[in-house]
N, C-alpha and C positions, 0 to 999 in steps of 0.2 A: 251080499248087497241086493236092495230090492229094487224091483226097477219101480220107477216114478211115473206115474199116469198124466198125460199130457193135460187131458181133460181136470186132472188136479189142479194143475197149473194154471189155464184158462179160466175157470172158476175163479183162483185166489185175485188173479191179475183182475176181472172184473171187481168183485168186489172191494177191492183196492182202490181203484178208479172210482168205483162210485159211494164208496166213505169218505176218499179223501174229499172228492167234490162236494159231497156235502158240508163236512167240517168248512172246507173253502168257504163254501155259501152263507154258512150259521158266521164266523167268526169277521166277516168281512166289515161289520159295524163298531167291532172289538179292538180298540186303537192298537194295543200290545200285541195284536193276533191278529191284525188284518195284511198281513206281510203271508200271511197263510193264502187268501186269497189270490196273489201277485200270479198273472199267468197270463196267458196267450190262446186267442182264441184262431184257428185256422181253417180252410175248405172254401166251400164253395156258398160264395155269397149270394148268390141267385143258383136257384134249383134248374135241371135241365129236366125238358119238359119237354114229351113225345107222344104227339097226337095223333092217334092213329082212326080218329072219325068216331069212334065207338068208343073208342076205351085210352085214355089219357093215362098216360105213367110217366109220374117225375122222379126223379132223380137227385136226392142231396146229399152232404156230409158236412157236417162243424163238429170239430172236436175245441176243448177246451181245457187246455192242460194250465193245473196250479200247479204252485209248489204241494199245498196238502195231497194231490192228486202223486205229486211223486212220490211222496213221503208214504202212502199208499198203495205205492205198488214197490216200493225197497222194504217195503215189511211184508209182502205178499209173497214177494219171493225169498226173504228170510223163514218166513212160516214156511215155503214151499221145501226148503234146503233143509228145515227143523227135521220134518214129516220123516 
């Protein structure tokens, strides 16, 4: 049995996320295929923001999860399982 490389896994799982959201994105004017787009977007709606006189650092997150977006990452970790 070989052992699986984490770093595999984190790779497949991005890429996942960011085909499905694409596809999401492209399909979303496609009546038959805009059901692909269907998701939730979550985080922080205002950035925090830390001024320290000199030097400003903000702080965000929004994620946005489709269905293509899941569909993307249950095939990432199928590839991952394949491997």
């Amino acid at each position: 049995m070989r052992n699986k490389n984490v770093w595999v896994l984190l790779i497949l799982l991005l890429t996942g996320v960011v085909l499905g959201g694409f596809v999401g994105h492209v399909t979303e004017g496609i009546s038959f295929l805009s059901w692909l787009s269907f998701g939730e977007s979550f985080g922080l709606n205002t950035p925090l923001v830390l001024d320290l006189g000199i030097l400003v650092i903000t702080f965000g997150l929004s994620i946005k999860i489709t269905m293509a977006g899941i569909i993307g990452i249950i095939l990432a970790l199928l590839v991952y399982r394949w491997l």
